[in-house]
N, C-alpha and C positions, 0 to 999 in steps of 0.2 A: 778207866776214864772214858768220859763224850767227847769226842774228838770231832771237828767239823772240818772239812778238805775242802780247799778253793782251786780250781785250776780254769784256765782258758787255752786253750792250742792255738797251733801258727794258723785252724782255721777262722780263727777269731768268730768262731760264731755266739759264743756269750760267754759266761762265767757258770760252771759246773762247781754244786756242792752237794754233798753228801756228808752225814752224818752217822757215825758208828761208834758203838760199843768195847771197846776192846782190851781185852786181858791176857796177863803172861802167865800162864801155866809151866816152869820151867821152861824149854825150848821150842813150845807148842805155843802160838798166838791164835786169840780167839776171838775172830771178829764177827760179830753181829749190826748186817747193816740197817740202820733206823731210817730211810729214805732217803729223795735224794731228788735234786731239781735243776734245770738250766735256765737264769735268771740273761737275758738278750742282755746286750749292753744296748747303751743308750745309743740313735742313729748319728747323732754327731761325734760320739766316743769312739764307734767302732770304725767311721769312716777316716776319722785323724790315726787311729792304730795303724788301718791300714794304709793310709800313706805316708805313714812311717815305715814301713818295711822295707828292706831290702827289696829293690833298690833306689828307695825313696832317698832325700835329701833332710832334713831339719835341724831347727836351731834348740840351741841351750833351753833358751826360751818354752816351745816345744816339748823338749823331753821332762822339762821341770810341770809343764800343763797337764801332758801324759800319765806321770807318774802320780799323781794327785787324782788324776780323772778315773784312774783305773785303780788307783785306792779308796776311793769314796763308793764308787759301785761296788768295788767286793764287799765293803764295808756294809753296804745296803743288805748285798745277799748273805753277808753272814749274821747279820741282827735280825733279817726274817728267818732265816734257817734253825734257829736256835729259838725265834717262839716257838716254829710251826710242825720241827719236826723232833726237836727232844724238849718242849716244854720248859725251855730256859734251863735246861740241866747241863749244856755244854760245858766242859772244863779248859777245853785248848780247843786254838784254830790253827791251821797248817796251812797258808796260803802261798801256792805255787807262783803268784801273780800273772803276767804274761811277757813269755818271751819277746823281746825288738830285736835282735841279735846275739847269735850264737858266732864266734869269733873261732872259724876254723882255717887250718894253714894244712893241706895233705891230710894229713892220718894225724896230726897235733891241733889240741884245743887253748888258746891261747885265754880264753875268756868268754863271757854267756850273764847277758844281762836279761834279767826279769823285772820287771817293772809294775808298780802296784802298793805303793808306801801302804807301811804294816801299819804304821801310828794311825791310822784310818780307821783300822780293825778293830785295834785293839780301844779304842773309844768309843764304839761304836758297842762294842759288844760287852765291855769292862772285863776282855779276858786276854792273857798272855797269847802270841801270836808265833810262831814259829815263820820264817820265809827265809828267800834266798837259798834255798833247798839246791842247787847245783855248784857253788859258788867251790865250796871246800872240797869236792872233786876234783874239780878244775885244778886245782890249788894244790892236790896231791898226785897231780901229773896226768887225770882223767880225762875223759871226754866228758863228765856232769852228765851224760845220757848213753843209752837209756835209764832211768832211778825207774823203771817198771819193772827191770830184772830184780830188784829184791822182791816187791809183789810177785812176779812169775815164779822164782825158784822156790819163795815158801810154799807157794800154793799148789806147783805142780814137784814139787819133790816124791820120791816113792813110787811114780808110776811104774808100769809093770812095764812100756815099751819109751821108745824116747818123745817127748811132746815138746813142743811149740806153742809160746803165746803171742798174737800177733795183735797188736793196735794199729789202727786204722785211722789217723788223724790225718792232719793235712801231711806229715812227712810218714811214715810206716816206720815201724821199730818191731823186732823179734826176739825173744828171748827164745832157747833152745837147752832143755834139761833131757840132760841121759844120765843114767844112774850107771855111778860109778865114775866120773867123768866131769869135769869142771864145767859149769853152765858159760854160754856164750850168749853175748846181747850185742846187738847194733842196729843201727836206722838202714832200711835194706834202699832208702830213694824214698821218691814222691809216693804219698797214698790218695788223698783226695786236692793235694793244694793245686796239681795241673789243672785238672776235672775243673775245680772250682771256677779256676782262674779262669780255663777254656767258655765257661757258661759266662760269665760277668763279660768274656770279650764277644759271643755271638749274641748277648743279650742286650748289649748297650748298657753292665749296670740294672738289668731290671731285675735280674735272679744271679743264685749266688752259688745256686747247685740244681745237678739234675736228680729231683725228686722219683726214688727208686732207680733210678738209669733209666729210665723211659724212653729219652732224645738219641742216648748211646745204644739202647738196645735195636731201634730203627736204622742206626747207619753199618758203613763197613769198613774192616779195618785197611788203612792205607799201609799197604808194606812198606813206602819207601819210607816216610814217618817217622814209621814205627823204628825201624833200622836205625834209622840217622839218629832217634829218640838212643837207644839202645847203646849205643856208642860211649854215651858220655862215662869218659877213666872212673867216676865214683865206685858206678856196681863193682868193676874190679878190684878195689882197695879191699885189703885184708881186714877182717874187724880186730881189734876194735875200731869202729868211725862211727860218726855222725855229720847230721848234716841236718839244711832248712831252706828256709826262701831265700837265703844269702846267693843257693845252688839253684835249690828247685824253686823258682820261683815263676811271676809273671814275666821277666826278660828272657829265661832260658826256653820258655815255651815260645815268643816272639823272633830269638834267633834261628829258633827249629824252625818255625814257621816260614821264614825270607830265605832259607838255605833246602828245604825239600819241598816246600810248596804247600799252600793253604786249602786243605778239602773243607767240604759243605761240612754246615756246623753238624749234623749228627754223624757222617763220617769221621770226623776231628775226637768229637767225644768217645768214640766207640776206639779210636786208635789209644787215647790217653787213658782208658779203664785197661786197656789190654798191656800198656807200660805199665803199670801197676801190678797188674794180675801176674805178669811173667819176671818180672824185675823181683818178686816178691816167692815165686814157685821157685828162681833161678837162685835164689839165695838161699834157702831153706832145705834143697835136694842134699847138698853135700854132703848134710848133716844127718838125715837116713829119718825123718822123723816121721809117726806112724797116723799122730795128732797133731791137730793144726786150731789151738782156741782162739777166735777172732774178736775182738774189739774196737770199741769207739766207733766216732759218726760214719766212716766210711760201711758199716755193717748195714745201714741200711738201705746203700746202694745196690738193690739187689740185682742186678745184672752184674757188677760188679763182684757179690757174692758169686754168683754161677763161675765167672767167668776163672774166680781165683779156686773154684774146688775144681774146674777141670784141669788146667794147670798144676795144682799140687797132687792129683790120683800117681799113686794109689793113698798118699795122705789122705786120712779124715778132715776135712775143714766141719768145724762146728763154733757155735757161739760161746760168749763168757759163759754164758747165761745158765749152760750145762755142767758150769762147776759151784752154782746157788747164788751167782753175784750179777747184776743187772750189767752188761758187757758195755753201757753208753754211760756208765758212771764211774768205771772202772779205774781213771786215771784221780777222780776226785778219793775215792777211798786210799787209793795207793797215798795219798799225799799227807788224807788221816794217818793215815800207819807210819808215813817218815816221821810226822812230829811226834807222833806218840815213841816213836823207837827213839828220836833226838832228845825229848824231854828225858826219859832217864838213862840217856848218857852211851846210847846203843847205834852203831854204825848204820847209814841211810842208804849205804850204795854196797854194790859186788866188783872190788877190783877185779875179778875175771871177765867180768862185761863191761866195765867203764873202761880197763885199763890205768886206772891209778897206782902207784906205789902202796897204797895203804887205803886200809879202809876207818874213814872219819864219821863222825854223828854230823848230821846235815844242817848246816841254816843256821841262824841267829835267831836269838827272841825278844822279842819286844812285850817287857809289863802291862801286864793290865793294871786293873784298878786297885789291887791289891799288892803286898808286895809280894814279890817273886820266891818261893820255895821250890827249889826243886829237890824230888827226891835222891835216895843215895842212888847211884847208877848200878846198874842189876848187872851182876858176874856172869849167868847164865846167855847165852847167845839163843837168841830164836834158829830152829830150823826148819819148820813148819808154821803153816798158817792152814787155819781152818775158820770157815765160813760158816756161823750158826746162823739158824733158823729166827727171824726177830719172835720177838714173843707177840703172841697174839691177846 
């Protein structure tokens, strides 16, 4: 099947899709990825998302405008993504939508809203839509995150020493495969949403990230900060957990701020890439891992980068990119691959990383223009995933 993946992160910085090719060779998945782009949302969409977020306020009213606003743009980017990058060959779309709330209590996930009406899509494009990709996790006792541990463990399965796949979104999540040994996935804390948050509050709003760490790389790190930063009971919790802007958000960096004290803005930035960098080394050590594959936008903060490979030494930190998959697209394929495993009938998450009872096929689907056939569900389980070369 042409599968097209829709996803947006808590950093709301647009809607990522990607399109791929993908086949089940008995328990070998065979992905060929066909390109792949990040469509901005519109300036007034992306500014009512964000003040919707934790710990924003809204009405009914609101969430029903939301839900509609951020179904019509995926809608958009999936009907150009399907001229431009498989020549209207697409079969299914898999839209992640975007998160407003992830509903966590301690170490229990009570509920995780995505937001992005499918019926949008799927009108849009006249093709069956898979979404709500975290919901039946939830639902079997999970945290619904990380769903990148099934991407991670097919793809890093078989290594010769233990490796790590790390996303770099606004919140950070790690998957972690040793052979022989149950894979382990959780959100290790904040990855770019401080940073962000930090620049939007020394900027007034005019910028929304520090492009490459440029502002962070000229300041210096505040210990007390950093400390007080460091504190917070999350990193402690045992995985499996998750978390978002509920936690790490604009208020938790404002209470740090009136409680250790406010340094100049490139001291400020260089403290919140170093919470990141060591929040993320600190989670990762226990685990002995040899490799450290990095994705999503935080990848190309590179002071950020420096600062997370001296931190994980003697770890390797390296890119997606050194496993044939473009590491800034990486969560829009994964989300092709849930619908594609969910279409025939095939589990979307890793009870050893979510922490579920059971492992379920993900999401709900919504018709397209045709009526719905799905195939018979394949007995074969995937173990592997493998990344072909697109044809030229």
């Amino acid at each position: 099947m042409i599968v097209l993946g829709l996803s947006s992160g808590t950093s709301v910085d647009g809607i990522d899709v990607a399109a791929a090719r993908i086949d089940l060779d008995g328990p070998l998945v065979l992905l060929t990825p066909l390109g792949h782009r990040t469509v901005p949302y519109s300036t007034r969409l992306r500014r009512a998302i964000r003040d919707a977020l934790p710990p924003g306020s809204v009405t009914m009213e609101a969430v029903c405008r939301l839900d509609t606003g951020i179904g019509r743009e995926f809608a958009d980017a999936a009907r150009t993504a399907n001229e431009e990058l498989t020549g209207g060959r697409a079969d299914l779309v898999a839209s992640h939508g975007q998160t407003l709330f992830h509903w966590v209590d301690g170490t229990t996930v009570h509920g995780t809203l995505q937001m992005g009406q499918p019926a949008w899509i799927a009108e849009a494009t006249g093709l069956p839509v898979v979404s709500d990709l975290r919901a039946a996790d939830v639902a079997a006792g999970g945290h619904g995150a990380p769903l990148a541990a099934l991407f991670d463990t097919l793809l890093l399965d078989g290594r010769a020493e233990p490796a790590a796949a790390l996303n770099l979104g606004g919140m950070a999540n790690a998957t972690i495969v040793r052979d022989g040994a149950p894979p382990q996935a959780f959100d290790t804390g904040p990855g770019n949403a401080l940073i962000d948050a930090a620049v939007r509050r020394v900027t007034n709003g005019r910028a929304d990230f520090d492009a490459a760490g440029t502002l962070a790389r000229s300041g210096r790190i505040d210990p007390t900060l950093l400390e007080h930063l460091l504190a917070e009971p999350y990193y402690r919790l045992p995985p499996p957990k998750s978390t978002g802007p509920e936690l790490f958000g604009p208020g938790h960096l404002d209470t740090a701020l009136r409680r250790a004290g406010t340094p100049d803005a490139a001291d400020l930035l260089a403290t919140l890439v170093e919470l990141t960098a060591v929040s993320v080394a600190d989670a990762l050590r226990p685990h002995g891992v040899a490799e450290v594959f990095a994705s999503g936008g935080g990848v190309r903060n590179l002071f950020l980068m420096e600062r997370l490979a001296a931190r994980l030494r003697p770890a390797r930190l390296d890119t997606f990119d050194a496993l044939g998959l473009d590491g800034e697209a990486k969560e829009a394929y994964l989300f092709a691959l849930i619908g594609f495993l969910t279409w025939h009938g095939i589990p979307g998450s890793v009870p050893a990383c979510t922490g579920a009872r059971r492992a379920s096929p993900a999401g709900r689907i919504t018709p397209g223009i045709r009526p719905l056939r799905l195939p018979a569900p394949v007995d074969v389980l995937p173990r592997r995933l493998r990344v072909e070369a697109p044809e030229t």
